[in-house]
C-alpha positions in Angstrom: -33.6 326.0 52.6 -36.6 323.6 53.4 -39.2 325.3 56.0 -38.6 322.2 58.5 -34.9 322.8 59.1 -32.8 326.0 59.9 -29.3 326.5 58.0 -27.1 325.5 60.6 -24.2 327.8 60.1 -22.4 329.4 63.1 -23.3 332.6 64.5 -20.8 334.6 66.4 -21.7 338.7 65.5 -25.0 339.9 66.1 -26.8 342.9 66.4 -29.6 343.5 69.0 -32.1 345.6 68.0 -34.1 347.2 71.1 -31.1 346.1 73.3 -32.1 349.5 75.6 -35.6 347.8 76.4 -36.4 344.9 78.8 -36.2 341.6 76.7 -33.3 343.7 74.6 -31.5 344.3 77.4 -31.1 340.4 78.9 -31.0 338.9 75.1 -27.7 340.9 74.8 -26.4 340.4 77.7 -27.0 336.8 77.6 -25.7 336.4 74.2 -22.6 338.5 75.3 -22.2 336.1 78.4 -22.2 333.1 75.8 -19.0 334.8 73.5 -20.5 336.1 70.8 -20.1 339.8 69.7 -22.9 341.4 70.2 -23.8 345.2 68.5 -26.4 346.8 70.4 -28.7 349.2 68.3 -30.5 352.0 70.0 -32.8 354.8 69.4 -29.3 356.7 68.8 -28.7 354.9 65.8 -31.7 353.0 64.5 -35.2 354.8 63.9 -38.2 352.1 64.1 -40.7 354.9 63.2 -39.3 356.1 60.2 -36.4 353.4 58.9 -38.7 351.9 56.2 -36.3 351.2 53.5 -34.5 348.0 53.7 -31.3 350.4 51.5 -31.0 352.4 55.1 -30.8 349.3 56.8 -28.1 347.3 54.4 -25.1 349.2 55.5 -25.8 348.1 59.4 -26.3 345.0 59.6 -23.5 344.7 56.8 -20.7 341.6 58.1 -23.3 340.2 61.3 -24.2 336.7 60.9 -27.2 337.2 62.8 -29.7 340.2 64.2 -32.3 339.8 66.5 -35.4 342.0 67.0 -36.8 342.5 70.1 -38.2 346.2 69.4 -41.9 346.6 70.8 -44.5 348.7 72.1 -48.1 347.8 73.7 -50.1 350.6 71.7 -49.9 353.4 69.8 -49.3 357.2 71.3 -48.5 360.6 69.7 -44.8 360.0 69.5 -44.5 355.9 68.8 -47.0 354.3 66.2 -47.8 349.9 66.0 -47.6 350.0 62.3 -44.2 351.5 61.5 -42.8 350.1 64.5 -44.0 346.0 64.7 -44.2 346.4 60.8 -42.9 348.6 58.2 -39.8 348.8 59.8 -38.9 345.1 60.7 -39.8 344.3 57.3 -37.0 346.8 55.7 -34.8 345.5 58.3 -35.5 341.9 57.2 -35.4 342.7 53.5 -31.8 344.4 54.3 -30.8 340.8 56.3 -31.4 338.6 53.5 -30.1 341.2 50.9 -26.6 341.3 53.3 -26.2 337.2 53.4 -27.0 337.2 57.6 -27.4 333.9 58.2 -30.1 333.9 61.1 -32.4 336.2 62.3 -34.8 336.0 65.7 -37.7 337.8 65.6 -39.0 338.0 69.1 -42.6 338.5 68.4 -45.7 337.5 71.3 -47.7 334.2 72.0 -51.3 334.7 70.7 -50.7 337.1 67.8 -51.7 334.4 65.4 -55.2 334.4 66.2 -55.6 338.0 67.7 -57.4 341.0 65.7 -56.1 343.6 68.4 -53.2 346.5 66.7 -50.9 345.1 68.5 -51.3 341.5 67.3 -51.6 342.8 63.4 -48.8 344.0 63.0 -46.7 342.0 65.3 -47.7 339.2 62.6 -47.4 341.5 60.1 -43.8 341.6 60.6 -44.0 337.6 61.4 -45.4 336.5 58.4 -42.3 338.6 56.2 -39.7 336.9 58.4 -41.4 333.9 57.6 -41.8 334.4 53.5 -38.0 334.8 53.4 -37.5 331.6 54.9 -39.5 329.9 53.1 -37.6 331.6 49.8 -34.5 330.5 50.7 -33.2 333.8 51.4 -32.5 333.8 54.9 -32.7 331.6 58.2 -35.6 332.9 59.7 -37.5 332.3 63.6 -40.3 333.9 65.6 -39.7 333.6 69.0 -43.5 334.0 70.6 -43.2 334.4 74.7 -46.2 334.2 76.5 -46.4 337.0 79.7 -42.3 337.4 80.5 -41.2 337.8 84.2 -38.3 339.4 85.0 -37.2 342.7 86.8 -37.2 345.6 84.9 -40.2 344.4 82.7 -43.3 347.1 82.7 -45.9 343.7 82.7 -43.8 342.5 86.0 -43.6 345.7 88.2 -47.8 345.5 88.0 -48.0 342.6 88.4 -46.2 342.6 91.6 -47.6 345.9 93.2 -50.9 344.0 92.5 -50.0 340.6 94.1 -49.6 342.8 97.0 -52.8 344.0 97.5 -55.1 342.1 99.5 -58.3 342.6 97.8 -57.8 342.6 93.9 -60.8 343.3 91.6 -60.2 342.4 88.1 -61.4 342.0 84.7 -63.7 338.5 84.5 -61.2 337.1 81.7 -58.2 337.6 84.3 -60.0 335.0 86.4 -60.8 332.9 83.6 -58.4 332.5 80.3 -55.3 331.3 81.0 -51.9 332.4 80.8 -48.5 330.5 81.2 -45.7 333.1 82.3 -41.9 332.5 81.3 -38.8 334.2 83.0 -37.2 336.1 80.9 -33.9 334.0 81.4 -35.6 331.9 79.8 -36.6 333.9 76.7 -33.1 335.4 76.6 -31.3 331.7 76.7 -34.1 330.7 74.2 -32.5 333.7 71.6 -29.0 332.1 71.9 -29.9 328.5 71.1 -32.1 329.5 68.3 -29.3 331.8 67.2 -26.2 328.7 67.5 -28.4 326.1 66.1 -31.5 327.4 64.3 -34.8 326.1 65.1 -38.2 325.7 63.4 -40.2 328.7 61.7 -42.2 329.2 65.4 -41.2 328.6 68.8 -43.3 329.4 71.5 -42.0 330.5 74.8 -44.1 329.3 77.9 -43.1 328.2 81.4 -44.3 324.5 82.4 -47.8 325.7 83.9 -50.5 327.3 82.6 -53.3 329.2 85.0 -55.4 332.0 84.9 -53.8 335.9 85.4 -55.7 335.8 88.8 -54.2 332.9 90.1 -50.6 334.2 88.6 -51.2 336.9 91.0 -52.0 334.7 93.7 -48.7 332.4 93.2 -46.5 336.1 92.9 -48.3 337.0 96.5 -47.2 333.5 97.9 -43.7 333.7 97.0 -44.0 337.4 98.8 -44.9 336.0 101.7 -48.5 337.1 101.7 -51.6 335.1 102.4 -54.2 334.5 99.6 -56.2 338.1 98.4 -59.4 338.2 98.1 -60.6 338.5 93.8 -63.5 339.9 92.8 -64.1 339.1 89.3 -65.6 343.0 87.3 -68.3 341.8 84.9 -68.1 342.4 81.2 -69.5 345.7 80.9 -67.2 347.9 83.5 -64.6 346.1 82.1 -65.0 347.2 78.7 -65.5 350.9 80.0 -63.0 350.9 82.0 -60.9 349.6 78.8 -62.1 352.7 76.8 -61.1 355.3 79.3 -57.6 353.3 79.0 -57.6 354.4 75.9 -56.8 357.6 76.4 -54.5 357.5 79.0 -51.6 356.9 76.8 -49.3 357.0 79.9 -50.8 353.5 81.2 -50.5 349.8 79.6 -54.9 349.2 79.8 -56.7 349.8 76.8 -59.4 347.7 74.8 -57.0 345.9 73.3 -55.3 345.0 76.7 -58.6 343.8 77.4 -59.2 341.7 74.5 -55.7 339.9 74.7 -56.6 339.2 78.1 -59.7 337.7 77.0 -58.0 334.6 74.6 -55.7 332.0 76.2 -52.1 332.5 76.1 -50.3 329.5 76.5 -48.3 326.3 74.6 -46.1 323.5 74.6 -43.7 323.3 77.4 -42.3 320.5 76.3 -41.3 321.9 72.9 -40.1 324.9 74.4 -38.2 322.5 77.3 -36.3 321.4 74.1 -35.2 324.5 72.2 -33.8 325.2 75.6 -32.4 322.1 76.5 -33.8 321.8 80.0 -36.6 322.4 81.9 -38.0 326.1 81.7 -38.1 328.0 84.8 -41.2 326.9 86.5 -43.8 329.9 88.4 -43.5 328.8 92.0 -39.4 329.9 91.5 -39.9 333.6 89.6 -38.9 335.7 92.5 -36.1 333.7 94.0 -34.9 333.4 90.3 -35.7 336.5 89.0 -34.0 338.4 92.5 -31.1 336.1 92.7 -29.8 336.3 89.5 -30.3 340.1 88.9 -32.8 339.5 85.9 
């Protein structure tokens, strides 16, 4: 199978891995939606902290012609650990997929991982870069589907960001209000899973809405389409940042920790265009993430 092109057989059984979470939850339900028959794994029947040999793995995804993964967490706690769960255990589950003849397999990965040093980005490309390998082998259609920030209700990253579009004074990290970001709906991401899955794709895709701009002014768009006048920002300089960062990290309970901080820090965007055609129209653009997002339930 050449690196450039996908093996374009059809796809019509597929197991969702992390269909209980939030991208899990629209990918299957979108791919449902489309006909296919879709398996969803759970925590009931799938264990991403210990399932680390590809032979436990053979026997489920056994007769699917393709699997997605969309399994994640932001950082490690007592119970749930990156390395077992972005890593050790995709890679059995990939081993198992090219081992069982599935045809395609969507690993839904995040924008910036490629150039990050953070836990979370390691071993997010950890897992990547052994998708990638068995493409390249021969052994199994393989994509990484990288989303920038995803909007959507019932996403963790979405719910703050909205209680914080509605306060009028927001003080916030100074790389909030400088790198940029370029959110995409999650309709988006979901509908992005079923094209790559009916007609393969390249090795990466990138998910990104049309326009890129800074977390700060993300915040300020959300507050618009709330019906709120523009909040006042006060950028926090380096320093409390990064303390404020480390106290983060040991509040396991909460989404801010140093790496929050140093994701935040490097630009997370990409080529709408590109990602305009794995979709085959125009991504959701920011200015319509409420109405959409509200209206459609997602």
């Amino acid at each position: 199978m050449s690196p450039e092109m996908s093996d374009k057989r059809s796809v019509r059984s597929v197991l969702v891995c992390g269909a209980s979470g939030f991208l899990g939850r629209h990918i299957a339900r979108t791919l449902r939606e489309a006909g296919l028959a879709v398996t969803e794994g759970s925590s009931r029947t799938q264990d991403f902290q210990r399932d680390v040999d590809p032979d436990v793995w053979l026997p489920r995804v056994t007769g699917f012609d393709g699997v997605v993964n969309a399994v994640g967490i932001l950082r490690d706690t007592a119970q749930r650990r990156l390395e077992p769960i972005h890593h050790q255990v995709p890679a059995a589950l990939f081993e198992a997929c090219a081992r069982a003849g599935v045809h395609r397999v969507v690993q839904v990965s995040a924008n910036g991982v490629e150039r990050s040093d953070t836990r979370y980005a390691t071993t997010k490309r950890a897992a990547d870069e052994v998708l990638l390998r068995l493409r390249r082998e021969g052994r199994l259609d393989g994509i990484v589907l990288r989303p920038s920030i995803v909007f959507g209700r019932g996403g963790a990253s979405t719910a703050l960001f909205m209680t914080l579009a509605r306060l009028p004074l927001l003080v916030l990290p100074r790389a909030a209000v400088q790198a940029r970001v370029q959110p995409v709906a999650v309709h988006d991401v979901a509908t992005a899973v079923l094209r790559l899955l009916e007609g393969g794709g390249p090795e990466v895709v990138t998910a990104v809405g049309p326009r890129a701009l800074t977390l700060s002014d993300y915040l300020g768009e959300l507050r618009r389409q709330l019906g709120h006048s523009p909040a006042r920002v006060l950028p926090l300089p380096d320093a409390p940042s990064r303390w404020s960062a480390l106290v983060g990290d040991h509040l396991s309970g909460q989404p801010w920790s140093s790496d929050s901080l140093a994701l935040l820090q490097q630009e997370n965007v990409g080529d709408a265009a590109a990602f305009a055609r794995v979709l085959g129209r125009a991504p959701i653009p920011v200015e319509r993430f409420v109405e959409a997002a509200w209206a459609s339930g997602t």
